[in-house]
C-alpha positions in Angstrom: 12.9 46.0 -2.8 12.7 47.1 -6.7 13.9 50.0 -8.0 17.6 49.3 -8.6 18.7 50.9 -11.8 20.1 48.9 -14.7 22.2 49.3 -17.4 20.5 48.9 -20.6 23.1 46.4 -21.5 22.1 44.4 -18.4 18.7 44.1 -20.0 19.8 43.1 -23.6 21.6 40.7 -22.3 18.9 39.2 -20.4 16.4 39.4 -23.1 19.1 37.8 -25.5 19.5 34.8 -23.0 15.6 34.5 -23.6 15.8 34.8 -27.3 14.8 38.0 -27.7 17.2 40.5 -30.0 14.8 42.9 -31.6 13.7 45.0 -28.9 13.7 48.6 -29.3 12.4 50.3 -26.0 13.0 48.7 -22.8 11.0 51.1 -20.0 10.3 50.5 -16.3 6.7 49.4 -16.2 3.7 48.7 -13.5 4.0 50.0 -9.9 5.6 47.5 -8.2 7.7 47.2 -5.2 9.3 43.9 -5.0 10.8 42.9 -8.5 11.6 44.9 -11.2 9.6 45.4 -14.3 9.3 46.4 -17.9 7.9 47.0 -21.1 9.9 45.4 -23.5 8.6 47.5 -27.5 10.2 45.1 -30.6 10.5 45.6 -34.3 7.8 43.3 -34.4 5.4 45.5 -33.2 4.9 43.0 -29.9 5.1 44.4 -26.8 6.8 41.6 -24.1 7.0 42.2 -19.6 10.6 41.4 -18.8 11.0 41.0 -14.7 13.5 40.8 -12.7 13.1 38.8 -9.7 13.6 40.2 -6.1 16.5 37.5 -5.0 16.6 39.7 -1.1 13.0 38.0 -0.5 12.6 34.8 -3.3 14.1 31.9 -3.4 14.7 32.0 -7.2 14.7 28.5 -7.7 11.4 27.5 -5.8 9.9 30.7 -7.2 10.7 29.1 -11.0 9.2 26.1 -10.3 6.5 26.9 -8.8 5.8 29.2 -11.7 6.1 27.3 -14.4 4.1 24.5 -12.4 1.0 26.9 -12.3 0.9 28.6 -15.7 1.9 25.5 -17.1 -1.5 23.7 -15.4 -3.6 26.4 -16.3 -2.6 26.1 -19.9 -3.4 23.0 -20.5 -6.4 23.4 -18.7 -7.3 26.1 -21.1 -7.3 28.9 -18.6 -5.8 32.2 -19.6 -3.1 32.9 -17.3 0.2 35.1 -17.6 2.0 33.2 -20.8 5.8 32.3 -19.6 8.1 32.9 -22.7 11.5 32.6 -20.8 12.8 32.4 -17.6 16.5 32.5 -17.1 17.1 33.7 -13.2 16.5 35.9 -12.0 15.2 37.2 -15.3 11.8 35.9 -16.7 10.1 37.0 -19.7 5.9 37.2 -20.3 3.4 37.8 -23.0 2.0 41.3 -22.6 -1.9 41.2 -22.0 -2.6 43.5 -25.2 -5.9 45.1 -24.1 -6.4 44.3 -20.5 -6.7 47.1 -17.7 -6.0 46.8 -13.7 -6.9 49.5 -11.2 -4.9 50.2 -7.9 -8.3 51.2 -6.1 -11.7 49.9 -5.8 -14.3 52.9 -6.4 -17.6 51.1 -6.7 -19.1 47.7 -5.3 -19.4 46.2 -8.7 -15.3 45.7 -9.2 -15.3 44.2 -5.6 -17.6 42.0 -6.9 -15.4 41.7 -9.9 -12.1 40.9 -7.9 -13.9 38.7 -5.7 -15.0 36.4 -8.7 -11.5 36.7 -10.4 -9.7 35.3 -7.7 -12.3 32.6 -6.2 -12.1 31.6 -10.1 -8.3 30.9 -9.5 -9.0 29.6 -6.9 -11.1 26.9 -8.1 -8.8 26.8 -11.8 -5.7 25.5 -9.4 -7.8 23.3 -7.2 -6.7 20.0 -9.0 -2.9 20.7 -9.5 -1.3 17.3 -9.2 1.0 16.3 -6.7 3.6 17.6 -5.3 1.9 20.7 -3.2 3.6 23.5 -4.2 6.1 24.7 -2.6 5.9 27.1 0.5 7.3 30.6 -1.0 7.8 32.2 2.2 6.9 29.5 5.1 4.5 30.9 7.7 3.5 33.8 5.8 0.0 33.3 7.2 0.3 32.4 10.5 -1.2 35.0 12.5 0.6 33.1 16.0 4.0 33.2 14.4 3.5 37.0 13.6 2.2 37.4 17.1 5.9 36.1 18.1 7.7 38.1 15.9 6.2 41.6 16.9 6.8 40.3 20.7 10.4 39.8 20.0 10.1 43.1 18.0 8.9 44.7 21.3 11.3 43.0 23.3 14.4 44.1 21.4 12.6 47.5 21.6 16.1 48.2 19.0 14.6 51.3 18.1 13.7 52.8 21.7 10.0 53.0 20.0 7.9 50.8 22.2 7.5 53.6 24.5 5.1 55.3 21.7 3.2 52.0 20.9 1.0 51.4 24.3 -2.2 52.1 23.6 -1.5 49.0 20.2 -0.2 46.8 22.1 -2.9 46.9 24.4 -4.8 46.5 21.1 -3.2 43.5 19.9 -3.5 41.7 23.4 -7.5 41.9 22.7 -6.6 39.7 19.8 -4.3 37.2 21.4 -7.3 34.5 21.9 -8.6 34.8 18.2 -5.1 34.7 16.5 -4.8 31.0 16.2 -8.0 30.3 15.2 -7.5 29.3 11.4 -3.9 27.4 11.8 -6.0 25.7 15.0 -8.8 24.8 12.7 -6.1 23.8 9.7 -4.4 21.4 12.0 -7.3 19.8 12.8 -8.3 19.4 9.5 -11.6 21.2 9.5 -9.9 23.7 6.9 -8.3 21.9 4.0 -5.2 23.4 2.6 -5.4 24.9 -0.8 -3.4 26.5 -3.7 -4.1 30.0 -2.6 -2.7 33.5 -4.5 -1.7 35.2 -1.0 -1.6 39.1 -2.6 -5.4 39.3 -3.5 -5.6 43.1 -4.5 -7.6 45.0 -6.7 -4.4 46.2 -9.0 -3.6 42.0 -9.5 -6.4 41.6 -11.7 -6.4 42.2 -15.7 -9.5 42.8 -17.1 -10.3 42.8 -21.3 -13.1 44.9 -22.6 -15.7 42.1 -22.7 -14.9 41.2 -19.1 -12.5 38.5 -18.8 -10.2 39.1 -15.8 -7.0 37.4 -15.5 -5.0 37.1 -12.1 -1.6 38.2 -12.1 1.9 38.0 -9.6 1.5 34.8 -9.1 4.7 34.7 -7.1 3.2 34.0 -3.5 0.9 31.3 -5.3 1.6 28.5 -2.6 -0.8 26.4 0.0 -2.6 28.2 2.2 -5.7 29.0 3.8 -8.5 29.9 1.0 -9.9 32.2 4.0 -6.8 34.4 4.3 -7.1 35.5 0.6 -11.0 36.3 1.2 -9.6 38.2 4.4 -7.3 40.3 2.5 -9.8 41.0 -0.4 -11.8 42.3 2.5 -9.1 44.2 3.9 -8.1 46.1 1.0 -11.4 46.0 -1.1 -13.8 47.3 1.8 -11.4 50.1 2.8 -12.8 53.8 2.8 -9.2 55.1 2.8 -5.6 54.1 2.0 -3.8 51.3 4.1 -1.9 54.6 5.2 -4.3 57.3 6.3 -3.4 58.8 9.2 -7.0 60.5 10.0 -8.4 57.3 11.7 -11.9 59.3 11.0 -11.8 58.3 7.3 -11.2 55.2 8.4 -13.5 52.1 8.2 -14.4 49.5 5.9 -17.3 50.0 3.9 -20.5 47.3 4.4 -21.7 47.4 0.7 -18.2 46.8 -0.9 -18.3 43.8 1.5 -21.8 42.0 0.4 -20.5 42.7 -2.8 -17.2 40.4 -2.3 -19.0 38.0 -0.4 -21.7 37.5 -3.2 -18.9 37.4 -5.8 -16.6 35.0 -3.6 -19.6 32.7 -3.0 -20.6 32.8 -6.3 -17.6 31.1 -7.7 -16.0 29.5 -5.0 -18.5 26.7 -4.7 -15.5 24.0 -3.0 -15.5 26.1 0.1 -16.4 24.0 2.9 -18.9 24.2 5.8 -16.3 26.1 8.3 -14.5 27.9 5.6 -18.4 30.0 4.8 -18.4 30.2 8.7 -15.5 32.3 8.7 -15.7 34.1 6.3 -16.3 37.6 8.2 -14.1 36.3 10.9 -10.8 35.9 8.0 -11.6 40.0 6.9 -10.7 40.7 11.1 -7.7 38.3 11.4 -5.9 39.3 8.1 -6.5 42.9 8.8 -5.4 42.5 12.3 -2.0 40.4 10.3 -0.9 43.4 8.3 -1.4 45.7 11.4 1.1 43.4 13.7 3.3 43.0 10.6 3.5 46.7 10.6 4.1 47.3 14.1 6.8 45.2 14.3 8.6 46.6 11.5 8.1 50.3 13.5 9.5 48.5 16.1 12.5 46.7 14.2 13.2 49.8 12.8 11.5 49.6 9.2 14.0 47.4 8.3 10.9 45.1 6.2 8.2 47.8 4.4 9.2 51.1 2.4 8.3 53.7 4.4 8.3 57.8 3.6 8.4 59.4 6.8 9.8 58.4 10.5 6.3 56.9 11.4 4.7 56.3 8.7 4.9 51.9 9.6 3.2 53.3 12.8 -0.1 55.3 11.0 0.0 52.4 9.3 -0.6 49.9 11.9 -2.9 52.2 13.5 -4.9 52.0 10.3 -5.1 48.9 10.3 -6.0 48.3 13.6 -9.3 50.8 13.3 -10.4 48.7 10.2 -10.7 45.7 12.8 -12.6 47.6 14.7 -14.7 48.9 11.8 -15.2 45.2 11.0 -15.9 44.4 14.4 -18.4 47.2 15.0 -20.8 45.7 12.0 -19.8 42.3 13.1 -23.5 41.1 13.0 -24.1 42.7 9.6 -21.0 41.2 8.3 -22.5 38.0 9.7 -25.7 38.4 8.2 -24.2 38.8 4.8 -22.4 35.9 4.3 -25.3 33.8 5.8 -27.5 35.2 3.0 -25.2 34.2 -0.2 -23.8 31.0 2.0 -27.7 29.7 1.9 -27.7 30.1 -1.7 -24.7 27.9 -2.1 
């Protein structure tokens, strides 16, 4: 993942390959895991992001054009987006949003709200890209079966002598079996149309200016998808009472007010969502919770070879985590239901 160190040479000479010779800071920037970031000061008095992509988990090349495809579409469209000013890989080089704020945690309904209409807006801004699709970033990285297979062959391998401590989540994830198809089923039969979808739909990827506009960032997972596995993770993450990695499963459960609150924002500006997409709405927040927690499982029993982890089982309290927000969700299944009936009817 990020965090390599780099020679401040390194970096001049991969902001001199984008034109850029006046800089005079270059600092790690942003809490990211994946690439590699930072604030770029010049004697312009312009502040620039520089980031180095992750070239362990991207194809660099796919990753560049798909990029450039989407900032590109949204600029001429006059959408403010992230503004490309080079991109030599792995390097690539940004305008910095002067002004704009994120937050790593929702505290209050109204920014769910506020996430939920940022990204159903990008959503809808990226609905007309012209052909070609883009291109698949990481193929199957929603498809909840093929995850299913991985942790089994995870469990089979056992390479870590662990599956002795998972029983009572495997037993879990069994429960789930039947359900785990149920988007790719109704994807391949066309009920759910494929759309450009961001794929990393947390609170701390949205920029917001003081009068309120919010732009969407990390774009690098932007690829076609299901519009409902975006909603699912908003849900996942947005809802939450506690971190993804709280191991007191007391404190965990997601929260029913920070969901109406996403639905009514979602629904608000993601008026192309079809009949069965509104359907499963509450549904996608179960299934994509239920995704991360067999992701992290697996990795437990791959031997955290995939997510950073801080302490022998901390991939393990994490799947667990996860695992109690599906049943959370479950538990106010009907109210969850009720919900997005409301704001779907207003549609």
């Amino acid at each position: 993942m990020g965090g390599r160190t780099f020679p401040r040479e390194e970096l001049d000479a991969a902001l001199a390959s984008m034109g850029v010779t006046d800089q005079t800071d270059v600092s790690r920037y942003g809490s990211g895991h994946i690439n590699d970031t930072f604030k770029v000061e010049t004697r312009r008095g312009t502040r620039l992001i520089l980031q180095r992509v992750n070239t362990d988990i991207f194809d660099v090349d796919v990753l560049k054009r798909n990029i450039l495809r989407v900032t590109e579409f949204l600029k001429a469209k006059g959408v403010k987006s992230l503004e490309v000013l080079g991109y030599e890989n792995p390097w690539r080089l940004y305008a910095f949003l002067d002004g704009y704020t994120s937050r790593d945690v929702v505290e209050e309904p109204g920014q769910a709200y506020a996430v939920a209409r940022a990204f159903a807006k990008f959503q809808n801004d990226c609905a007309d890209i012209p052909s070609p699709r883009l291109e698949e970033i990481i193929p199957k990285f929603h498809d909840t079966p093929d995850r299913l297979r991985l942790l089994d062959e995870a469990a089979e391998r056992n390479f870590e002598g662990r599956l002795a401590k998972v029983g009572p989540e495997m037993e879990f994830v069994d429960t789930w079996r039947g359900m785990a198809s149920r988007i790719v089923d109704l994807m391949a039969s066309g009920d759910i149309p494929e759309r450009v979808t961001h794929n990393d739909t947390k609170i701390n990827n949205v920029l917001v200016a003081p009068d309120g506009e919010a732009v969407v960032i990390d774009l690098d997972t932007t690829m076609p998808g299901s519009a409902l596995y975006d909603f699912g993770d908003m849900v996942r993450t947005s809802s939450a009472a506690a971190a993804e990695d709280e191991a007191d499963l007391a404190k965990v459960y997601s929260k029913k007010e920070y969901f109406e609150a996403l639905v009514k924002g979602y629904l608000e500006g993601a008026a192309f969502l079809n009949e069965a997409e509104r359907a499963n709405l509450a549904f996608a927040g179960r299934l994509s919770t239920f995704e991360v927690g067999i992701r992290f499982l697996a990795d437990y029993l791959n031997g955290d070879t995939y997510f950073h982890t801080a302490y022998p089982d901390h991939n393990l309290v994490r799947a667990r985590n996860q695992f109690r927000m599906v049943r959370s969700m479950e538990e106010q299944r009907g109210e969850f239901e009720a919900i997005v009936a409301k704001y779907a009817g207003h549609v």
